[in-house]
PDB file as gemmi writes it, atoms N, CA and C in Angstrom:
CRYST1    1.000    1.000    1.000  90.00  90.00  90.00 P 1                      
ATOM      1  N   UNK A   1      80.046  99.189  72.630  1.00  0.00           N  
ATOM      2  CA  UNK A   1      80.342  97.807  72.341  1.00  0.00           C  
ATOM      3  C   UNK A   1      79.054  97.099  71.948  1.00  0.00           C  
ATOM      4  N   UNK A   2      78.683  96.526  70.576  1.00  0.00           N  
ATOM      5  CA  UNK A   2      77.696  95.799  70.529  1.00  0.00           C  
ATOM      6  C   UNK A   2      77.722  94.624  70.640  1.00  0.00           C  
ATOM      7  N   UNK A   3      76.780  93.683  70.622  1.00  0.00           N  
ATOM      8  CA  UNK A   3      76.674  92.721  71.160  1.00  0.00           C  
ATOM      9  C   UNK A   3      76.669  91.936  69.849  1.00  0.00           C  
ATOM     10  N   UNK A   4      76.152  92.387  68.784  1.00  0.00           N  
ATOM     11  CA  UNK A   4      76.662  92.110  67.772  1.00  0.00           C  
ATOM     12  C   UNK A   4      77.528  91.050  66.678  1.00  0.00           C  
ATOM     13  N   UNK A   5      77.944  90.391  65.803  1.00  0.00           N  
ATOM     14  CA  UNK A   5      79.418  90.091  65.408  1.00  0.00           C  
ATOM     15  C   UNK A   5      79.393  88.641  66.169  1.00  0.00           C  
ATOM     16  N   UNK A   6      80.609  88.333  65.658  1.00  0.00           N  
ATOM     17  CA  UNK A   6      80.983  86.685  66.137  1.00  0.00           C  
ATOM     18  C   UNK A   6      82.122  86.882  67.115  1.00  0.00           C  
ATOM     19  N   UNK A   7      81.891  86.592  68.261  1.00  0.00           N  
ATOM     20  CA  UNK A   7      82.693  86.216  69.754  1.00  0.00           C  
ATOM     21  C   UNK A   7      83.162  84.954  69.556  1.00  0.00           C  
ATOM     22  N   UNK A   8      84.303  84.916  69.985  1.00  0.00           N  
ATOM     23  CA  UNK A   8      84.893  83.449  70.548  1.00  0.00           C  
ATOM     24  C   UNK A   8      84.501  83.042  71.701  1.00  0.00           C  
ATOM     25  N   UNK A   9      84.081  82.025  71.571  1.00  0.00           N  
ATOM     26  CA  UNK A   9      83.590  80.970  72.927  1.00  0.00           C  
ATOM     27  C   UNK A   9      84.434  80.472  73.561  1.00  0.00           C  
ATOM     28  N   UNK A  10      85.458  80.062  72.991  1.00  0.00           N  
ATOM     29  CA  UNK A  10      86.995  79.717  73.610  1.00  0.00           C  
ATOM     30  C   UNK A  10      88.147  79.949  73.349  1.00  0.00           C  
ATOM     31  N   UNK A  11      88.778  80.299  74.956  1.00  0.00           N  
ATOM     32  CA  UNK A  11      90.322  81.305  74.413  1.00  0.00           C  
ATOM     33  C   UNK A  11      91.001  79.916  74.960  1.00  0.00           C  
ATOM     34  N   UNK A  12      91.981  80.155  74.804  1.00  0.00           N  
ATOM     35  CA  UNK A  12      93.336  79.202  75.033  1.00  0.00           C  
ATOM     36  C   UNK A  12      94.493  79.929  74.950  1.00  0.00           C  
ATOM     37  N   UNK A  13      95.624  79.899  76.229  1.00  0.00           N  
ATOM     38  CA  UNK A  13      96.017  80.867  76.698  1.00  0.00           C  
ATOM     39  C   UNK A  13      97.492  80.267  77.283  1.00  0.00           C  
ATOM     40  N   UNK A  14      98.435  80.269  76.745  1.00  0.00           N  
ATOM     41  CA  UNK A  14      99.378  79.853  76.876  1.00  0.00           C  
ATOM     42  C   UNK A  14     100.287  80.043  78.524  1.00  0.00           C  
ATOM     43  N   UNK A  15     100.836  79.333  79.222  1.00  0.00           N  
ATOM     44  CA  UNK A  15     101.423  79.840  80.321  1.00  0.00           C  
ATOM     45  C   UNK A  15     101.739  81.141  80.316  1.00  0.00           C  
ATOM     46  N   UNK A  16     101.810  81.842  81.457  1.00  0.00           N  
ATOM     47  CA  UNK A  16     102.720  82.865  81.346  1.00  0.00           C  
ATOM     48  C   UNK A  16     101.594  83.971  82.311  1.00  0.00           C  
ATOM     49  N   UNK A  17     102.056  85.401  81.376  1.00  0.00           N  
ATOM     50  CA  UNK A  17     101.365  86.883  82.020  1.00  0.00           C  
ATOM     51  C   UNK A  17      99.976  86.132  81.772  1.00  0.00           C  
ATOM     52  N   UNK A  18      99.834  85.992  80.703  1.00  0.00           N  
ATOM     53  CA  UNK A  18      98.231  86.118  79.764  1.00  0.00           C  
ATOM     54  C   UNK A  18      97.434  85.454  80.269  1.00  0.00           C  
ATOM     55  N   UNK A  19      97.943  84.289  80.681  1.00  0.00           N  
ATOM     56  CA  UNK A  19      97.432  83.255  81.726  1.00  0.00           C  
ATOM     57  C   UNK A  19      96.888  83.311  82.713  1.00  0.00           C  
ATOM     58  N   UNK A  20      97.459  84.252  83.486  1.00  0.00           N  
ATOM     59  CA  UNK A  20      97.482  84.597  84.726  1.00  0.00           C  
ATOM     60  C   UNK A  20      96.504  85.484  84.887  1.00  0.00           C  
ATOM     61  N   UNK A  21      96.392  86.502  83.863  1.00  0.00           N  
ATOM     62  CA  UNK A  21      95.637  87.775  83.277  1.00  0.00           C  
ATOM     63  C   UNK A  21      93.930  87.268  83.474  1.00  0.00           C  
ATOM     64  N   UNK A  22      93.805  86.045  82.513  1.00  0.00           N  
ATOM     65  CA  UNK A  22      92.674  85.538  81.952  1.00  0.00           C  
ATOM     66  C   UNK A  22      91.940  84.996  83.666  1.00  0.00           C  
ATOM     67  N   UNK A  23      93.199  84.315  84.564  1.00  0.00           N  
ATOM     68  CA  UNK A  23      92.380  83.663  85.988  1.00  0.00           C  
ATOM     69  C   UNK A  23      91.900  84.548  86.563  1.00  0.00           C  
ATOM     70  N   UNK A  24      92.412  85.780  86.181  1.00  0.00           N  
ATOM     71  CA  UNK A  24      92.058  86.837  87.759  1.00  0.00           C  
ATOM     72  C   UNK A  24      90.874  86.964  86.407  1.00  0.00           C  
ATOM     73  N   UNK A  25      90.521  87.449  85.638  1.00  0.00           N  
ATOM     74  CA  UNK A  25      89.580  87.823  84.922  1.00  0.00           C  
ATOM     75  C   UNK A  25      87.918  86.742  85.061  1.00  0.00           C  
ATOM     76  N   UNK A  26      88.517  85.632  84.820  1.00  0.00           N  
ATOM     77  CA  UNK A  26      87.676  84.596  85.019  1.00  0.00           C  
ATOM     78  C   UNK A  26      87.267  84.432  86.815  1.00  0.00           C  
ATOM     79  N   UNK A  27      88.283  84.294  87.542  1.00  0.00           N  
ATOM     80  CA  UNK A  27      87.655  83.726  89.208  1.00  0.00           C  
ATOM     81  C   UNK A  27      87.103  85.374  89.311  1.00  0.00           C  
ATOM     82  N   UNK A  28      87.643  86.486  89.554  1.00  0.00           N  
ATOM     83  CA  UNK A  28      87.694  87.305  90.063  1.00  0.00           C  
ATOM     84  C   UNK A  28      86.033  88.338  89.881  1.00  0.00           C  
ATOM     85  N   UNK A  29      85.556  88.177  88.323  1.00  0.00           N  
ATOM     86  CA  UNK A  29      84.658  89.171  87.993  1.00  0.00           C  
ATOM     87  C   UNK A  29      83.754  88.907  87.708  1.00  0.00           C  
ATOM     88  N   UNK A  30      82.210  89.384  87.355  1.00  0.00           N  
ATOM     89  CA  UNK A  30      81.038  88.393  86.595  1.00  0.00           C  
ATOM     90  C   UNK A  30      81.650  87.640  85.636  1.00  0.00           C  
ATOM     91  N   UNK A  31      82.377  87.510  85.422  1.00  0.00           N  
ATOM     92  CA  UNK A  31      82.841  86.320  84.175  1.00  0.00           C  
ATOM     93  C   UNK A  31      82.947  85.207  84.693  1.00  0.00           C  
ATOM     94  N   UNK A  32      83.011  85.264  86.294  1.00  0.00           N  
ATOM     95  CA  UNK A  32      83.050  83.621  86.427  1.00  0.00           C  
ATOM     96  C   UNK A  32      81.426  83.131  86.900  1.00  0.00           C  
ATOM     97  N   UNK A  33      80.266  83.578  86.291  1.00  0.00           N  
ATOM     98  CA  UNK A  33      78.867  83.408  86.535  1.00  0.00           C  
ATOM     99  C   UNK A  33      78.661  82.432  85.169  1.00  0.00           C  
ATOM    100  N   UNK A  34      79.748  83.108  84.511  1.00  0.00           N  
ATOM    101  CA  UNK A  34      79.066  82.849  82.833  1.00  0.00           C  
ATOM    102  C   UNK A  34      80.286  82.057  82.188  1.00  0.00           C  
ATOM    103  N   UNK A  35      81.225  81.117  82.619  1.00  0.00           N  
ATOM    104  CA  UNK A  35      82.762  81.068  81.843  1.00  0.00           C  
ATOM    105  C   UNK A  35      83.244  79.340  82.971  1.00  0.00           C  
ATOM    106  N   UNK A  36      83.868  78.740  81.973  1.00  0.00           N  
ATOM    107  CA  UNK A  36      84.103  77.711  83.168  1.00  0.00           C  
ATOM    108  C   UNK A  36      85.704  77.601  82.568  1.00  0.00           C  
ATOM    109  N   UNK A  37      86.686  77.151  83.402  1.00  0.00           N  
ATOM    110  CA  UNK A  37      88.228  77.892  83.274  1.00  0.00           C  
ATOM    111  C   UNK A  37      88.910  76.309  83.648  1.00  0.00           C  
ATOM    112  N   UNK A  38      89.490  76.142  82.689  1.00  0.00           N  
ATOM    113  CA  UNK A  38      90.416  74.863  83.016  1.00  0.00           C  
ATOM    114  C   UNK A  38      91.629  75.121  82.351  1.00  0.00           C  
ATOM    115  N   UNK A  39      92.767  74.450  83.649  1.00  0.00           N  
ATOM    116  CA  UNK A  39      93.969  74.414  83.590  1.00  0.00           C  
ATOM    117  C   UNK A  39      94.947  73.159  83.068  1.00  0.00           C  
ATOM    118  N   UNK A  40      95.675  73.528  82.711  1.00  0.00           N  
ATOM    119  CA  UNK A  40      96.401  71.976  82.095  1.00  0.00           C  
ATOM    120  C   UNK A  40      97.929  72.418  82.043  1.00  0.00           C  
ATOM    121  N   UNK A  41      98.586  72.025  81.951  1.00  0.00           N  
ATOM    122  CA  UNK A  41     100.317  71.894  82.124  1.00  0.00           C  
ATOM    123  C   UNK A  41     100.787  73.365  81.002  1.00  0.00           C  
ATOM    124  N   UNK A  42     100.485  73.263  80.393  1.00  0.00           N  
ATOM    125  CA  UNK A  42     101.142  74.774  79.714  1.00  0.00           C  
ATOM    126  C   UNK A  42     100.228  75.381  79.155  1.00  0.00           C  
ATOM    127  N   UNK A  43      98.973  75.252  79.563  1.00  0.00           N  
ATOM    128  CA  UNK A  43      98.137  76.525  78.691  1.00  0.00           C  
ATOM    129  C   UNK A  43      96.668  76.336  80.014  1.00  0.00           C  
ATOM    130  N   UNK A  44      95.895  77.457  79.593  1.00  0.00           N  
ATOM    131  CA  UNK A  44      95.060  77.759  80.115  1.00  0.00           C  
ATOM    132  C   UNK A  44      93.399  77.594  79.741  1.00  0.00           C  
ATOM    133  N   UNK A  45      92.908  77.175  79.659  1.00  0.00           N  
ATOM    134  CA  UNK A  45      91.304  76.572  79.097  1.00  0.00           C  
ATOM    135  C   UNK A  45      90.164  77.978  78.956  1.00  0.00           C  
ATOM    136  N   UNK A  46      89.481  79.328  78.443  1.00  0.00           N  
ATOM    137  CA  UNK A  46      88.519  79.440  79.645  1.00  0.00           C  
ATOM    138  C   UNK A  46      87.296  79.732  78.526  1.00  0.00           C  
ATOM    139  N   UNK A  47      85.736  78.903  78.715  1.00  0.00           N  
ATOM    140  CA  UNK A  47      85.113  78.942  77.850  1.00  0.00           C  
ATOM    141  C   UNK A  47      83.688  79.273  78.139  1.00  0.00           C  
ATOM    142  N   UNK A  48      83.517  79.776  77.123  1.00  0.00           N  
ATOM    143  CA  UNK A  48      82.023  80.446  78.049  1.00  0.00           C  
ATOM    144  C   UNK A  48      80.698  78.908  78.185  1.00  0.00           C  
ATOM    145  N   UNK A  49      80.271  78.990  78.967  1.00  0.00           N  
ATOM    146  CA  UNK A  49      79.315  77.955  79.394  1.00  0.00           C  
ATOM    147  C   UNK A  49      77.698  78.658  78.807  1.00  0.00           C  
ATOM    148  N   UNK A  50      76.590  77.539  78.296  1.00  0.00           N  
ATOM    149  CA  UNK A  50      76.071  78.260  77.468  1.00  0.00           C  
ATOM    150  C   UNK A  50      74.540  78.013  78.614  1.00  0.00           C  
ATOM    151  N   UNK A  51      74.747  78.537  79.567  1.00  0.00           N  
ATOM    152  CA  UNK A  51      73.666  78.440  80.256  1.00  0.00           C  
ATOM    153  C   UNK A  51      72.809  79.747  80.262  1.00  0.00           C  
ATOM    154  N   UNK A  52      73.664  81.045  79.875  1.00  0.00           N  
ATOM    155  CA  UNK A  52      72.984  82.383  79.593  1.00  0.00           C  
ATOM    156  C   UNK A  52      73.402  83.034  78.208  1.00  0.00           C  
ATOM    157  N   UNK A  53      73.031  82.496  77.236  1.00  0.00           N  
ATOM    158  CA  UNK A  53      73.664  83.289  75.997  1.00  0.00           C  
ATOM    159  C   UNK A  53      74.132  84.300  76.209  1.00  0.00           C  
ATOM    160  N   UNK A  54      75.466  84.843  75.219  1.00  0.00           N  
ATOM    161  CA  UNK A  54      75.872  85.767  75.999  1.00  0.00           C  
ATOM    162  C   UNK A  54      75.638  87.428  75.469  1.00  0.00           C  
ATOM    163  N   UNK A  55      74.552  86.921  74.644  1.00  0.00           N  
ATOM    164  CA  UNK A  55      73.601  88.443  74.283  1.00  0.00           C  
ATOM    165  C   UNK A  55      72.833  89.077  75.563  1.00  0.00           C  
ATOM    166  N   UNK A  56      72.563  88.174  76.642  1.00  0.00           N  
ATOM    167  CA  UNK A  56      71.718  88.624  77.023  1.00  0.00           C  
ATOM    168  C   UNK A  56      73.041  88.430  78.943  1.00  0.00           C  
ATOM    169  N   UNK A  57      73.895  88.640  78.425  1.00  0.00           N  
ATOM    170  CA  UNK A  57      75.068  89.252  79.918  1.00  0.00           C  
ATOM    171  C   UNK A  57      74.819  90.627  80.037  1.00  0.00           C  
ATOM    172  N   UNK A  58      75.048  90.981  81.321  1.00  0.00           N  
ATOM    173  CA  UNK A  58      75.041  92.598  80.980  1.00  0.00           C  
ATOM    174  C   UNK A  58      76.036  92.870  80.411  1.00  0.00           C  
ATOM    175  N   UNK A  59      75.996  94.203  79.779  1.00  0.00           N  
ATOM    176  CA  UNK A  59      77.109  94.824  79.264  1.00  0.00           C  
ATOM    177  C   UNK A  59      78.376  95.062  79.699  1.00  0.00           C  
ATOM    178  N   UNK A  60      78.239  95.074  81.491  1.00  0.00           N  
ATOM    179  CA  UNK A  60      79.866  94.756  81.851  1.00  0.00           C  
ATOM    180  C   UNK A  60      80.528  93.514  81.678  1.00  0.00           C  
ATOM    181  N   UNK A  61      79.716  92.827  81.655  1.00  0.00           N  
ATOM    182  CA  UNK A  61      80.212  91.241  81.592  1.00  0.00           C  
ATOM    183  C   UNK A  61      80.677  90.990  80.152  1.00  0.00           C  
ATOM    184  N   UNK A  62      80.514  91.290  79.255  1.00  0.00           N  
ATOM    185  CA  UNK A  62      80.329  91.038  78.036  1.00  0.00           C  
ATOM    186  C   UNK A  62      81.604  92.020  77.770  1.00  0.00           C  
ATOM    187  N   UNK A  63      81.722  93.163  78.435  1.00  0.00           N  
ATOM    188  CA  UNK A  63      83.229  93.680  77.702  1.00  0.00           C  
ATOM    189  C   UNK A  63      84.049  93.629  78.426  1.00  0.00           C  
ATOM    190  N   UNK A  64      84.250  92.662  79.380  1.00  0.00           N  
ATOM    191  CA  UNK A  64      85.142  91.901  80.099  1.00  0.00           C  
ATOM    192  C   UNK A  64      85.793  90.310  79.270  1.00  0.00           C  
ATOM    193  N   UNK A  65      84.617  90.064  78.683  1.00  0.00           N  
ATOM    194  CA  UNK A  65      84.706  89.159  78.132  1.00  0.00           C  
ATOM    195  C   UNK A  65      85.828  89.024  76.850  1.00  0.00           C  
ATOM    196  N   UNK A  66      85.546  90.610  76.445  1.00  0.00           N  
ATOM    197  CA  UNK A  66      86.390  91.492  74.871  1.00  0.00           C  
ATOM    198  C   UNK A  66      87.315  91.251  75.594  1.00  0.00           C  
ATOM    199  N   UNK A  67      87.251  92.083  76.706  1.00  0.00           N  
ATOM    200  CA  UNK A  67      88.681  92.497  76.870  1.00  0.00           C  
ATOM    201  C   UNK A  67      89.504  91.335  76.701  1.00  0.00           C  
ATOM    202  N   UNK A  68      88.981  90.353  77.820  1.00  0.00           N  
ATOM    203  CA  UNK A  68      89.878  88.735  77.827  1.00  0.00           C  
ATOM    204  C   UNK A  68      90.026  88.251  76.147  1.00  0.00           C  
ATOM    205  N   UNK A  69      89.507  88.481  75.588  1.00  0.00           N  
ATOM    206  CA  UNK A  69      90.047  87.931  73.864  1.00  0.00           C  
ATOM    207  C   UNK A  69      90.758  88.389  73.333  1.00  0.00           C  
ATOM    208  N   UNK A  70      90.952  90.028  74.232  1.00  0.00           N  
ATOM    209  CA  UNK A  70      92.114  91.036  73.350  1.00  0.00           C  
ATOM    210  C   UNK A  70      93.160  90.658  73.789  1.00  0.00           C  
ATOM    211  N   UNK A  71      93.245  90.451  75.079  1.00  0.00           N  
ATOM    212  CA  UNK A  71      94.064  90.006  76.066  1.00  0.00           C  
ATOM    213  C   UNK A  71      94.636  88.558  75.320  1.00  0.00           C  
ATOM    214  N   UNK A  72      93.837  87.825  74.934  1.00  0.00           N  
ATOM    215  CA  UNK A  72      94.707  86.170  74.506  1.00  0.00           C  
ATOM    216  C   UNK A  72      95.128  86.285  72.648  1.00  0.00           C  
ATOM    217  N   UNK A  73      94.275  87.086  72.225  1.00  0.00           N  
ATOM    218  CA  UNK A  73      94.544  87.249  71.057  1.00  0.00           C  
ATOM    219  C   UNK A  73      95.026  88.542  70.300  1.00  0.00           C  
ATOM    220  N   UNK A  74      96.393  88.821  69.707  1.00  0.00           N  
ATOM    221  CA  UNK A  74      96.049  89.970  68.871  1.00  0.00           C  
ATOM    222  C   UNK A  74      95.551  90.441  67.759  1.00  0.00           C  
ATOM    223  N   UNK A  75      94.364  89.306  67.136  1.00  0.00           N  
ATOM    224  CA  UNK A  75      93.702  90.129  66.074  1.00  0.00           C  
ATOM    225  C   UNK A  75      92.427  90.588  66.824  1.00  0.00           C  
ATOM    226  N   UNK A  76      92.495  90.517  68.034  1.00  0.00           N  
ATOM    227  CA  UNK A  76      91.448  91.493  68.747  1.00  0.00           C  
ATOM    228  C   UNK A  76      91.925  92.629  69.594  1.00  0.00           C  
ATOM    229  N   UNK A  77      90.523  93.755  68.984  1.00  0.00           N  
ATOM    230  CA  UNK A  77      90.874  94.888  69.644  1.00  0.00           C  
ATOM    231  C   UNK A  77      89.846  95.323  70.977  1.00  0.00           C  
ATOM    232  N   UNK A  78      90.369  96.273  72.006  1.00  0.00           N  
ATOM    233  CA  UNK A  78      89.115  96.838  72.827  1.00  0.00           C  
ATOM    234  C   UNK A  78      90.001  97.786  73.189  1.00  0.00           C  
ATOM    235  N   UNK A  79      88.568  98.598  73.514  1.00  0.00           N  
ATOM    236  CA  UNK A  79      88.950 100.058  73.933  1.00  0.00           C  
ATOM    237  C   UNK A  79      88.625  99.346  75.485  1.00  0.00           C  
ATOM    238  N   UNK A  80      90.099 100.418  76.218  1.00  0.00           N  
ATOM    239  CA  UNK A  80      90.299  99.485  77.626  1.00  0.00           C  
ATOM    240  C   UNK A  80      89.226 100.613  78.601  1.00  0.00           C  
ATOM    241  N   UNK A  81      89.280 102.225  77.970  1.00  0.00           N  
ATOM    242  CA  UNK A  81      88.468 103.081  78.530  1.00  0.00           C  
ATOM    243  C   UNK A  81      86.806 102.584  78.402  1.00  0.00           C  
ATOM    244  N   UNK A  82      86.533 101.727  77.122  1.00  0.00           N  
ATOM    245  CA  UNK A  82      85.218 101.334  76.971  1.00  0.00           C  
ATOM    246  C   UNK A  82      84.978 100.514  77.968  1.00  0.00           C  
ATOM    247  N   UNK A  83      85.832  99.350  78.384  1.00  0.00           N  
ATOM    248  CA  UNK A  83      85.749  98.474  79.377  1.00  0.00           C  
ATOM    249  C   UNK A  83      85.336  99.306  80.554  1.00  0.00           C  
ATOM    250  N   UNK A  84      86.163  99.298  81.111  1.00  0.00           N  
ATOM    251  CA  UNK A  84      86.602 100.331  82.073  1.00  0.00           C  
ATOM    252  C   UNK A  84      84.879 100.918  82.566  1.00  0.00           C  
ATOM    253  N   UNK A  85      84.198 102.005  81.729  1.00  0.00           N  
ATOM    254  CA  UNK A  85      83.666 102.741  81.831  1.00  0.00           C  
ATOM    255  C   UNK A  85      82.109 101.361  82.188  1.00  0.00           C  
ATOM    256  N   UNK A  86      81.832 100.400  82.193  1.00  0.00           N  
ATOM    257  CA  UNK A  86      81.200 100.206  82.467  1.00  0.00           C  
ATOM    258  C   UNK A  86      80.955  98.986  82.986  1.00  0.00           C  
ATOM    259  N   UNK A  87      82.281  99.221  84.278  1.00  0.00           N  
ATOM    260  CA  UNK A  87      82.048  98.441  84.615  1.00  0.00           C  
ATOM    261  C   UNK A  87      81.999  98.835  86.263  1.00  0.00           C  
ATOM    262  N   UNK A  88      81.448  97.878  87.060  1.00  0.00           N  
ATOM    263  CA  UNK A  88      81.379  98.195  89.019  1.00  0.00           C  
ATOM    264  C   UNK A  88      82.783  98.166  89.017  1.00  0.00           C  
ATOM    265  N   UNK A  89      82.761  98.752  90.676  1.00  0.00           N  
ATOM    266  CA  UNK A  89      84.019  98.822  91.299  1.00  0.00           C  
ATOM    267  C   UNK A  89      84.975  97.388  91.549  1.00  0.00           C  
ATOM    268  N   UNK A  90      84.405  96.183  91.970  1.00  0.00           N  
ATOM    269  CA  UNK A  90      84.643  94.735  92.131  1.00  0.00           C  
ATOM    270  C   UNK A  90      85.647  94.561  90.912  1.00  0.00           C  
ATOM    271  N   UNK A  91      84.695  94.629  89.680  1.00  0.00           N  
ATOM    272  CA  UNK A  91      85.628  94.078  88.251  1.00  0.00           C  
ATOM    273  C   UNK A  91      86.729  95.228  87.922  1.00  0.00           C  
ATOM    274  N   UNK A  92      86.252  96.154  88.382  1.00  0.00           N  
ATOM    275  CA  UNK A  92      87.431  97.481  87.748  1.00  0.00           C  
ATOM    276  C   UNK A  92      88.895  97.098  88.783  1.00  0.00           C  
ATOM    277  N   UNK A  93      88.719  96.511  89.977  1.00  0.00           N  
ATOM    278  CA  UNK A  93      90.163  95.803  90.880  1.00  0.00           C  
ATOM    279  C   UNK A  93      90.930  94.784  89.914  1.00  0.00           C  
ATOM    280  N   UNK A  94      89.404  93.591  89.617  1.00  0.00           N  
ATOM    281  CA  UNK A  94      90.402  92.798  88.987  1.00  0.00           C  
ATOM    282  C   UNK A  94      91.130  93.073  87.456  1.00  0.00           C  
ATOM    283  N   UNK A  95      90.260  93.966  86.925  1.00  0.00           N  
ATOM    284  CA  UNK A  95      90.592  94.554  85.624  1.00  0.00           C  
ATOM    285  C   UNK A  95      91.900  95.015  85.860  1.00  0.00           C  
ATOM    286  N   UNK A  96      92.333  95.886  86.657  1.00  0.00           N  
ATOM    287  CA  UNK A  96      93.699  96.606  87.095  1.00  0.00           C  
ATOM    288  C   UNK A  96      94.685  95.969  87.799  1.00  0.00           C  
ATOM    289  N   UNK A  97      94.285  94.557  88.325  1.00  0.00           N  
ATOM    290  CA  UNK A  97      94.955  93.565  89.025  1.00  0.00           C  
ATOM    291  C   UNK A  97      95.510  92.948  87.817  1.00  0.00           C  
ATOM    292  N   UNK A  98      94.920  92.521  86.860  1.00  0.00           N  
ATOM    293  CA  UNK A  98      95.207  91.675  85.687  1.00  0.00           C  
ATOM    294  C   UNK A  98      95.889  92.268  84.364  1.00  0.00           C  
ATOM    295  N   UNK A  99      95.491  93.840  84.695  1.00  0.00           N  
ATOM    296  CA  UNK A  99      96.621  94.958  83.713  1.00  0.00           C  
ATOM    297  C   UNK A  99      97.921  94.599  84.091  1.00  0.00           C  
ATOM    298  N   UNK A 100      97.796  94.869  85.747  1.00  0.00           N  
ATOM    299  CA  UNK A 100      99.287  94.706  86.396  1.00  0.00           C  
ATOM    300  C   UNK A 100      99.812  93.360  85.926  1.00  0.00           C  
ATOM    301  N   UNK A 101      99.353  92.150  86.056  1.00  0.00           N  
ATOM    302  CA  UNK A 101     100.279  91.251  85.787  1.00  0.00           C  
ATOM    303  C   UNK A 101     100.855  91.253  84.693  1.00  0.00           C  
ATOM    304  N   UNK A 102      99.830  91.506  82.996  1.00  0.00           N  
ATOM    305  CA  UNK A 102     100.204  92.051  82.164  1.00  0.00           C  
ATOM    306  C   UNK A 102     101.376  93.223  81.887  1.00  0.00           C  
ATOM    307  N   UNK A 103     102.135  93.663  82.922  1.00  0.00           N  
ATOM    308  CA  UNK A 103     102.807  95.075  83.116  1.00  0.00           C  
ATOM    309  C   UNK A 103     103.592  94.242  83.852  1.00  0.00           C  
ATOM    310  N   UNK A 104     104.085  93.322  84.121  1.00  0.00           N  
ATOM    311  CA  UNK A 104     104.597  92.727  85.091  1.00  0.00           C  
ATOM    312  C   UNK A 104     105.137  93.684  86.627  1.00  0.00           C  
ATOM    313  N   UNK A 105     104.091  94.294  86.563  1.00  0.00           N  
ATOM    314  CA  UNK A 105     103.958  95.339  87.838  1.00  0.00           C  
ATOM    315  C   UNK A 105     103.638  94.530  89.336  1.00  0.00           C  
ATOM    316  N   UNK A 106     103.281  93.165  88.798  1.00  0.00           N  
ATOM    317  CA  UNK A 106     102.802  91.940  90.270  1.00  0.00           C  
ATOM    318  C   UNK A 106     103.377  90.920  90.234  1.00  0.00           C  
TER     319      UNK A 106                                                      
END                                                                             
């Protein structure tokens, strides 16, 4: 994953799975060091805060970050094994916590 390319700074995230997906992603993992998350009546806010550019996140943080854009958007892609692979044990819960809701498995 390079760091590379133009990232979205802000997702917007309609009620629902995706929603839900994006909170556990945001409270739950380094993403909430670097991301500030607001809620409103049918959609979901969550935007990166520019206190650490986000070239310089580590690399788990940063494809957590993918993932959450693939997650709100489908003209984005991520490899979920790329995620996955580098990230601690902490984010790999909420990563699989937030699959599940996505799976409506929760």
């Amino acid at each position: 994953m390079s760091t590379t390319g133009t990232i979205r700074k802000t997702l917007v995230l309609d009620a629902g799975p995706t929603a839900e997906a994006a909170v556990i992603l945001a409270e739950q993992t380094t993403l909430a060091e670097h991301v500030t998350l607001a809620r409103f009546k049918w959609t979901i806010e969550v935007a990166i805060n520019d206190d650490i550019p986000f070239e310089l996140w580590g690399s788990g943080t940063q494809a957590l970050w993918r993932l959450l854009s693939a997650i709100a958007y489908t003209s984005e892609t991520v490899s979920l094994y790329e995620v996955v692979s580098r990230l601690d044990l902490n984010n790999r819960r909420a990563v699989a916590e937030a699959v599940a809701v996505l799976c409506g498995t929760r």
